[in-house]
C-alpha positions as CSV (number, residue, x, y, z in Angstrom):
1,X,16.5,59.5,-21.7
2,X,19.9,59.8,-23.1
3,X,22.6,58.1,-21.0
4,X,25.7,60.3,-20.4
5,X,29.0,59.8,-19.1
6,X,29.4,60.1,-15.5
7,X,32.2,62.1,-13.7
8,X,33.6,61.8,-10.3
9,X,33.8,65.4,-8.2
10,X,36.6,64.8,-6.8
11,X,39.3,63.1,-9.2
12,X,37.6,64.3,-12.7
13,X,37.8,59.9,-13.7
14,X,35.2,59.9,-16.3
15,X,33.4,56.3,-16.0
16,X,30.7,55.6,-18.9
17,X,27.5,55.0,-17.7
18,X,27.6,52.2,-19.9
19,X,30.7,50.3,-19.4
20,X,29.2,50.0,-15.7
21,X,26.5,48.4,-17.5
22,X,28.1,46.5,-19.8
23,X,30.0,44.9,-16.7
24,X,26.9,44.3,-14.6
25,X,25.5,42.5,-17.9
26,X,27.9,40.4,-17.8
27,X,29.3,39.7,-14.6
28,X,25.4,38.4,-13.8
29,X,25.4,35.3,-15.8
30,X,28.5,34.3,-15.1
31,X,27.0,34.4,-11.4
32,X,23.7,33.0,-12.1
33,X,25.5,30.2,-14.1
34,X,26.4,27.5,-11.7
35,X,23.1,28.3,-9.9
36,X,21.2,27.6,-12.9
37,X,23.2,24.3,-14.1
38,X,22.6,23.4,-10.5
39,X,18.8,22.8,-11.2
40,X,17.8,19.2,-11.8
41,X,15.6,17.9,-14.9
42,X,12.3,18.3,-14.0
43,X,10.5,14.7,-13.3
44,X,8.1,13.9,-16.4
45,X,4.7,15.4,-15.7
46,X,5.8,17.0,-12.7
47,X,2.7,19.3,-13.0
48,X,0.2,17.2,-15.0
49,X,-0.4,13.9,-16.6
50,X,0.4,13.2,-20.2
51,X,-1.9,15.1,-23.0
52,X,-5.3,12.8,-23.3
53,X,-5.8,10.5,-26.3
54,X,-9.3,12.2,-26.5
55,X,-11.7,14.7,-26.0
56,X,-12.7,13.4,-22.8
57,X,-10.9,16.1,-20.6
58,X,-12.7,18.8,-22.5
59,X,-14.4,21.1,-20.4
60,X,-18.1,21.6,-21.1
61,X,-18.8,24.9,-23.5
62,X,-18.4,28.1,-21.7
63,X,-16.1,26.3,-18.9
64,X,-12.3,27.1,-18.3
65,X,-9.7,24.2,-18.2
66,X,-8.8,24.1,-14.2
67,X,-5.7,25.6,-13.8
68,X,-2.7,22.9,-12.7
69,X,-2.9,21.9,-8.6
70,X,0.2,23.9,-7.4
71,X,3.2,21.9,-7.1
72,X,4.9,22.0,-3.4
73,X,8.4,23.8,-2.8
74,X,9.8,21.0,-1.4
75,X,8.3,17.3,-1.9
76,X,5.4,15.7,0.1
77,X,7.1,12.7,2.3
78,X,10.6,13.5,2.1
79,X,13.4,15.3,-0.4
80,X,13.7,12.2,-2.2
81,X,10.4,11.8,-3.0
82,X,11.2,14.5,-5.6
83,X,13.8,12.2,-7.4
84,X,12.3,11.1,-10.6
85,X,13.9,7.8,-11.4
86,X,13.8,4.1,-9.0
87,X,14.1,5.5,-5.3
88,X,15.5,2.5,-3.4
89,X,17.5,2.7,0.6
90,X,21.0,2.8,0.6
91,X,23.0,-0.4,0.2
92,X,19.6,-1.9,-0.7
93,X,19.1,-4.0,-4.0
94,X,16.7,-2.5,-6.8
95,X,13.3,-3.9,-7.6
96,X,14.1,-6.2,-11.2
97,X,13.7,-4.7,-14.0
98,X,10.6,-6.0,-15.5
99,X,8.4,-4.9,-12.2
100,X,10.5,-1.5,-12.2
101,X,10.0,-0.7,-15.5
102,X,6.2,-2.2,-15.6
103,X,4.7,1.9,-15.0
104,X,5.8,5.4,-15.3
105,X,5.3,6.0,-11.7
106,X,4.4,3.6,-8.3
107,X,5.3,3.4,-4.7
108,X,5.9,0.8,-2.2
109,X,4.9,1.3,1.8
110,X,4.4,0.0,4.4
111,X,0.4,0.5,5.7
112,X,1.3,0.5,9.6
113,X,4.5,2.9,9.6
114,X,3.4,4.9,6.8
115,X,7.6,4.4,5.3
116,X,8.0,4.1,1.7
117,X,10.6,1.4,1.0
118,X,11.2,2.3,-2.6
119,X,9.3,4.4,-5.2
120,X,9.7,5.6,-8.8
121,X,9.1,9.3,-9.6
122,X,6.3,9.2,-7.0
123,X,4.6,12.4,-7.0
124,X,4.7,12.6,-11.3
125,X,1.0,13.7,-12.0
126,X,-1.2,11.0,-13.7
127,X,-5.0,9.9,-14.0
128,X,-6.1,7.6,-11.5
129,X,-8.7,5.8,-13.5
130,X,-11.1,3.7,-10.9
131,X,-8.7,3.3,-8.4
132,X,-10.1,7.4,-7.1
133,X,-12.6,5.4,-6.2
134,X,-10.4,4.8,-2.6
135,X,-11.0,8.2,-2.4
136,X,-14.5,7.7,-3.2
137,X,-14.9,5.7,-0.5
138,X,-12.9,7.1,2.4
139,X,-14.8,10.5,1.4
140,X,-18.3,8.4,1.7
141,X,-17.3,6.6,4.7
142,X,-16.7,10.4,6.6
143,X,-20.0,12.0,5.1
144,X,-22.9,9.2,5.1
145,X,-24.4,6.5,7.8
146,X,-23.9,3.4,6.2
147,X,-26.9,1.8,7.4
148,X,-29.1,4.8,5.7
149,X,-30.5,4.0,2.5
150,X,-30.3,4.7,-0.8
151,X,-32.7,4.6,-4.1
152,X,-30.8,4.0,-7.8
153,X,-32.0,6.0,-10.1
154,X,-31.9,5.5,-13.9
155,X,-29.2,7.6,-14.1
156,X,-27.3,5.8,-12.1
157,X,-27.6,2.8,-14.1
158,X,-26.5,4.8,-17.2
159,X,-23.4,5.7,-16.1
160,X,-20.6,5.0,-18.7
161,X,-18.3,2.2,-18.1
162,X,-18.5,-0.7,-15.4
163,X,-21.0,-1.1,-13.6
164,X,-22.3,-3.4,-11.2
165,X,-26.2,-3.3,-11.8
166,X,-27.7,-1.2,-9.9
167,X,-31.8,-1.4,-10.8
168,X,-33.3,1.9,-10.8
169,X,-36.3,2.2,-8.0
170,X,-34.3,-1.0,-5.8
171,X,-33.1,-0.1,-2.6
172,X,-29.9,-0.4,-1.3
173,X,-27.9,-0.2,1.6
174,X,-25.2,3.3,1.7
175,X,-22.8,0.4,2.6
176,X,-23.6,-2.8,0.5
177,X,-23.5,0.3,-2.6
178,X,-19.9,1.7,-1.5
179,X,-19.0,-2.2,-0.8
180,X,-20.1,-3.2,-4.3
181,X,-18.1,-0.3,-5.7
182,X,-15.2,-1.0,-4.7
183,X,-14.9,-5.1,-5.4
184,X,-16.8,-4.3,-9.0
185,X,-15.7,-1.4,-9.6
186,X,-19.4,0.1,-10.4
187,X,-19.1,4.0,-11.6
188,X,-23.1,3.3,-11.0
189,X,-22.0,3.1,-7.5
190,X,-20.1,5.8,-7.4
191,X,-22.8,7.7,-9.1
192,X,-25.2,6.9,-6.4
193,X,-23.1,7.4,-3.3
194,X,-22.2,11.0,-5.0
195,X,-25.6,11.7,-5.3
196,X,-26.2,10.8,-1.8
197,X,-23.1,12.9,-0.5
198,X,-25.3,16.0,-1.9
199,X,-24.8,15.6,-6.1
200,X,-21.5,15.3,-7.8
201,X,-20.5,18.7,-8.3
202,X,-20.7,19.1,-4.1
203,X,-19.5,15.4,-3.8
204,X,-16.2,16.6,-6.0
205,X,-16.1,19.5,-3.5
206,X,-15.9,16.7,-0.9
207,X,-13.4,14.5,-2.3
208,X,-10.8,16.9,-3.1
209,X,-11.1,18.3,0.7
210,X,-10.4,14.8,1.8
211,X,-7.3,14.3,-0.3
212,X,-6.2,17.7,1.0
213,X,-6.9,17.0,4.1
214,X,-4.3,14.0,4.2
215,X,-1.7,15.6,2.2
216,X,-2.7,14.2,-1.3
217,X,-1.7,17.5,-3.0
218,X,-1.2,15.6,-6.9
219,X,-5.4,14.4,-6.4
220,X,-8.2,16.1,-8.1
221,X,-11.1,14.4,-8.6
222,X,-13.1,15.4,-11.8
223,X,-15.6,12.1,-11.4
224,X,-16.5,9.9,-8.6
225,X,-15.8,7.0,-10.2
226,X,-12.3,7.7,-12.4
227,X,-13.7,8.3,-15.5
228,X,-11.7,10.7,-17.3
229,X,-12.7,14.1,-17.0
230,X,-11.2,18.3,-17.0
231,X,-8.4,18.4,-14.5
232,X,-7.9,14.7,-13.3
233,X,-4.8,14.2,-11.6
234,X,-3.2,11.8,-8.9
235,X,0.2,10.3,-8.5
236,X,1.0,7.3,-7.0
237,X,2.2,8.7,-3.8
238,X,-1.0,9.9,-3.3
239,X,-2.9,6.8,-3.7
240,X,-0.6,5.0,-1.8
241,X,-1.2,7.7,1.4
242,X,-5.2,7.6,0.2
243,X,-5.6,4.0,0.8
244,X,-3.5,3.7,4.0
245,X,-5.8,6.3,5.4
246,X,-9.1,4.4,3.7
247,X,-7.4,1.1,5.4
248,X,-7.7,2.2,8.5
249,X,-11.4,2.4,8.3
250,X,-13.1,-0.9,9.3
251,X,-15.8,-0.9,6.6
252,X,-13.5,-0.3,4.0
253,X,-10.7,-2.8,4.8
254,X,-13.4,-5.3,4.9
255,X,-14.9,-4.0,1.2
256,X,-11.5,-4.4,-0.2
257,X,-11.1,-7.8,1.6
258,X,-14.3,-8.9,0.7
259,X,-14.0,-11.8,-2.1
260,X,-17.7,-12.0,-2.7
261,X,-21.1,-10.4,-2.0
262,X,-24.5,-10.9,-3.0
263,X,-26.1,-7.8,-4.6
264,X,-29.8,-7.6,-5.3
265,X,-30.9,-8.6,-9.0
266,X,-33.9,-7.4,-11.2
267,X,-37.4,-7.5,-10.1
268,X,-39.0,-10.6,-9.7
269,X,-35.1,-12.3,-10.1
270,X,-32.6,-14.2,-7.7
271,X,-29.8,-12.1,-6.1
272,X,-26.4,-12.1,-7.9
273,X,-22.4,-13.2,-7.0
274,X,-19.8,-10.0,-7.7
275,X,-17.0,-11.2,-7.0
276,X,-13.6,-8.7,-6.5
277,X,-11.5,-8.1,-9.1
278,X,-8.4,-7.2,-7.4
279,X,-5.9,-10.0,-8.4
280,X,-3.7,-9.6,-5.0
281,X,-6.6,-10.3,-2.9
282,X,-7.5,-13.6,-5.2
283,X,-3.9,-15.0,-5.8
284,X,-1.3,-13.5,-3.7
285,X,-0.7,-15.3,-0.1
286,X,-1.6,-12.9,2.6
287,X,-3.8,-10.3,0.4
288,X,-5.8,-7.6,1.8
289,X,-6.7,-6.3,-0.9
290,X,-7.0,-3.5,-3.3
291,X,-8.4,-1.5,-6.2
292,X,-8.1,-1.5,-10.0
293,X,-8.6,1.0,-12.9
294,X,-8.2,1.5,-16.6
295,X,-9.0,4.6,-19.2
296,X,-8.2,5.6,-22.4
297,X,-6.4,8.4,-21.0
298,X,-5.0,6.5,-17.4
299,X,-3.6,3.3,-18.7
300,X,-3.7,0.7,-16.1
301,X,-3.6,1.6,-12.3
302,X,-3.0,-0.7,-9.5
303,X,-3.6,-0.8,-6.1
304,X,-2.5,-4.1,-4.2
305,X,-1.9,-4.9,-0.5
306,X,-0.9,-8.1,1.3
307,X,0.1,-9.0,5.1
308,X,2.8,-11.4,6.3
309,X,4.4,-12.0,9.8
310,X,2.9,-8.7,10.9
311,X,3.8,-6.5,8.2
312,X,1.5,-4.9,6.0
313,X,3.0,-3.4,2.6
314,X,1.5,-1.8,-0.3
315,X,2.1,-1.4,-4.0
316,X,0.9,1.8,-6.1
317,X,1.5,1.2,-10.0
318,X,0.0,4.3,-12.5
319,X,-0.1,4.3,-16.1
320,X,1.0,0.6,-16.6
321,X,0.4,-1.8,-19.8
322,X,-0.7,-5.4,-19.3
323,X,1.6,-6.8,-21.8
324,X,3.4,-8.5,-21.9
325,X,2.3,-9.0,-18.2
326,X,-0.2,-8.3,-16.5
327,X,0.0,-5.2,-13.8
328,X,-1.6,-6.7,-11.2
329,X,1.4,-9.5,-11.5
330,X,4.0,-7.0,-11.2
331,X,2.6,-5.3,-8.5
332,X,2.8,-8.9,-6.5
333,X,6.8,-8.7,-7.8
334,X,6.6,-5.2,-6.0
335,X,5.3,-6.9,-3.0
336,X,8.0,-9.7,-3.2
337,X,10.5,-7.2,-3.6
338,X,9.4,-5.4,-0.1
339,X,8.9,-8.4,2.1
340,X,12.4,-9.3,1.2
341,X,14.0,-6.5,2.6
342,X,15.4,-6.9,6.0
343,X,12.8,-5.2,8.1
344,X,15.5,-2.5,9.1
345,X,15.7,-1.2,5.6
346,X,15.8,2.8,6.0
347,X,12.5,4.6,4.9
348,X,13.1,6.5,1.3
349,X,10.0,8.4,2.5
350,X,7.0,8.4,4.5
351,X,3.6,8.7,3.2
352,X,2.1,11.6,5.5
353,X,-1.2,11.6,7.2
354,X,-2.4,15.4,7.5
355,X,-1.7,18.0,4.8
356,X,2.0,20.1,4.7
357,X,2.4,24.2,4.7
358,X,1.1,25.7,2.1
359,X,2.9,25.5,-1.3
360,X,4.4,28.9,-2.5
361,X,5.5,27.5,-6.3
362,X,2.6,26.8,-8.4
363,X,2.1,24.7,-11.6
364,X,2.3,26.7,-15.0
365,X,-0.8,27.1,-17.2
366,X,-1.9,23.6,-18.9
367,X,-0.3,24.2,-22.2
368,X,2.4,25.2,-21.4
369,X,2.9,22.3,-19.3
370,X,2.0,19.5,-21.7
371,X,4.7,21.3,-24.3
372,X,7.2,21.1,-21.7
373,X,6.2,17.8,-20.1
374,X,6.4,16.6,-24.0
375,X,9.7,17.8,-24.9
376,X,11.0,16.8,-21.3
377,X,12.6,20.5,-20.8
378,X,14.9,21.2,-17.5
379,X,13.2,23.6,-15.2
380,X,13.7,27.1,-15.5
381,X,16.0,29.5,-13.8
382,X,13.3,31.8,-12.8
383,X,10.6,28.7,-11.9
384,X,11.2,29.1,-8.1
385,X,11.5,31.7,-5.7
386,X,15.4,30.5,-5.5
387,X,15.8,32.5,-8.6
388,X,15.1,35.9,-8.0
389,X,17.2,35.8,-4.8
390,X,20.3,34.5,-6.7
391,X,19.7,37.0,-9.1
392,X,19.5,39.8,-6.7
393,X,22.7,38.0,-4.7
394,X,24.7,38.4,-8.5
395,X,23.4,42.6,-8.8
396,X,25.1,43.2,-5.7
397,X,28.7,41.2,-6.5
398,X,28.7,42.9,-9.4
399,X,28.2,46.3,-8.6
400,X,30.7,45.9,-6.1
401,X,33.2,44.7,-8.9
402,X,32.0,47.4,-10.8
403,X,32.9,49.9,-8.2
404,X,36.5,48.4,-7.0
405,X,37.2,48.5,-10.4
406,X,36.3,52.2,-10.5
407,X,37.8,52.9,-7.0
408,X,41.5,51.2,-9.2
409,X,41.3,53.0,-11.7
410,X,41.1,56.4,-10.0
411,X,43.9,56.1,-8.0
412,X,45.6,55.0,-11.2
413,X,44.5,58.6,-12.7
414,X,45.9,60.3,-9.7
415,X,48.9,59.3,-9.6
416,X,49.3,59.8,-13.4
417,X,47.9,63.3,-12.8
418,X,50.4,64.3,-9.7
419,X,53.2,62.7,-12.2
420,X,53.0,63.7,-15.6
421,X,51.1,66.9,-14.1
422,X,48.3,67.0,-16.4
423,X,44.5,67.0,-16.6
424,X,44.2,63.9,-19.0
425,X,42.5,60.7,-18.4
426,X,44.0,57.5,-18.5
């Protein structure tokens, strides 16, 4: 369609189409401007962990990649629980520098109140490695009797990575297998009590209804046990409000605190010591205890609590090294840290119990993600419902301008009409 100049009825102005255009074009950036700079960075792997070092996270043939978990308008546990670098109370001192900078992401809370007392880009989205095993657990606790009893199966004994030794055709307790899981850290144990919650792809099912249950809206399971696998994805908030909730189960508490068990061994052989491996429990003063993890893809993860004069903290650390120290030792510098702090130290956050409204922003598609996550892009202007509405907000302003200025310059014309009595624009 052609666009042709437009004449008022009344005062013969002629106004091109376009210039009202033209002015509309570019009053709106001018407008959306300030509301654009306004926008934050995003946090690194606001919408997924890092791109995997292998093909682990490949999803079987004919299988889709799962989509991103949607990523909530406004952040689990407080507005500054979206803030992406160290998260500390006001007027309080930082963590040092070799615990804050020991992992991309962790959080430190306190078990009873549920308050976070500091945190670093909590809710960035990272692998959890075994410490989903928490989850595991707390999911295993709800579903099964842990007197009933379980067969291992050879499969179970074959799963990759640790494994606590399990001997297919022995029977076992539900609750000396979940116990055993969590102080060894046996992905045959979490194999097993999967199976037993109805096989692993209903046992996932079961897992990720749990974590949204509680609010964990960074956690999907892809394994029972943390193996790397399509669609993985925690954050350290989560685990942090996953093991509070696991903590306050009796049978789990006591797993975690647990410093050694006897397990069953072969046929026609002794029983076995497994001892924990959760550092804190071993060698911090007052330690509850914990979980641990380690992929390819996670890094190190770290889960460590401790108790002292009634207070109960714990430490989240995700995607960690162990050089040049080890995480586990600066998680217990992340438990130092919180027991110094006067006991009135305001919350940064509060690690929530049940899960929030629905979401109404949702993660991009996977690739898109990692090339942004990578190149560590700001946000943009259209990401959020926010957008639209300032953009619609700027359409208005300036058609208005556009039409005062058109309203002006037709009185102009009269007047120059009445005065120089002639027909002619100005």
């Amino acid at each position: 369609m052609l666009l042709r100049d437009r004449r008022t009825a009344n005062s013969g102005v002629k106004l091109p189409f376009w210039a009202s255009l033209s002015a509309l074009l570019v009053t709106l950036p001018l407008l959306a401007a300030p509301a654009a700079a306004a926008q934050a960075p995003a946090c690194p792997n606001a919408t997924l962990p890092p791109p995997p070092v292998d093909t682990s996270e490949v999803p079987p043939p004919g299988s889709p990649s799962p989509t991103p978990l949607p990523v909530p308008e406004t952040p689990v546990g407080g507005d500054r629980m979206g803030e992406c670098a160290v998260i500390t109370a006001e007027g309080a001192p930082s963590p040092p520098p070799q615990v804050a900078d020991a992992a991309a992401s962790w959080v430190l809370a306190d078990l009873d109140s549920g308050e976070v007392l500091a945190a670093k880009n909590p809710h960035a989205r990272q692998r959890p490695a075994s410490t989903i095993k928490t989850l595991t657990a707390l999911t295993a606790i709800h579903e099964l009797d842990m007197d009933d009893q379980l067969v291992a199966t050879q499969q179970d004994a074959d799963q990759e990575g640790t494994r606590i030794g399990l001997q297919p055709g022995l029977t076992y307790s539900v609750g000396q297998v979940l116990q055993a899981m969590l102080m060894g850290s046996g992905n045959d144990a979490a194999h097993a009590l999967a199976m037993k919650m109805g096989g692993i792809p209903q046992a996932l099912r079961k897992l990720n209804a749990t974590a949204e249950r509680i609010g964990a809206l960074d956690t999907r399971a892809a394994t029972p046990s943390g193996l790397d696998g399509p669609g993985m994805s925690t954050s350290a908030y989560d685990l942090a409000a996953i093991f509070r909730a696991a903590m306050r189960e009796p049978v789990f508490a006591e797993a975690v605190g647990t410093e050694m068990m006897m397990m069953p061994g072969k046929p026609g052989q002794p029983p076995f010591q497994l001892w924990n491996d959760n550092r804190v429990l071993l060698n911090y003063p007052g330690g509850l205890g914990g979980k641990t993890g380690f992929t390819d893809d996670a890094r190190h993860t770290f889960i460590g609590s401790a108790g002292r004069e009634g207070r109960r903290l714990v430490a989240v650390m995700v995607r960690g090294e162990n050089q040049p120290v080890r995480l586990s030792r600066n998680a217990m510098g992340l438990l130092d840290y919180g027991f110094a702090l006067p006991r009135d130290t305001a919350a940064v956050g509060d690690l929530v119990t049940t899960s929030p409204a629905p979401s109404t922003t949702v993660a991009a598609p996977a690739a898109q993600e990692r090339a942004r996550s990578q190149a560590a892009q700001q946000p943009t202007f259209y990401s959020t419902i926010k957008g639209p509405l300032i953009l619609l907000g700027g359409a208005l302003v300036a058609m208005a301008v556009v039409v005062a200025l058109w309203l002006r310059r037709n009185r102009l014309a009269t007047a120059a009409r009445e005065s120089a009595g002639s027909d002619e624009h100005p």
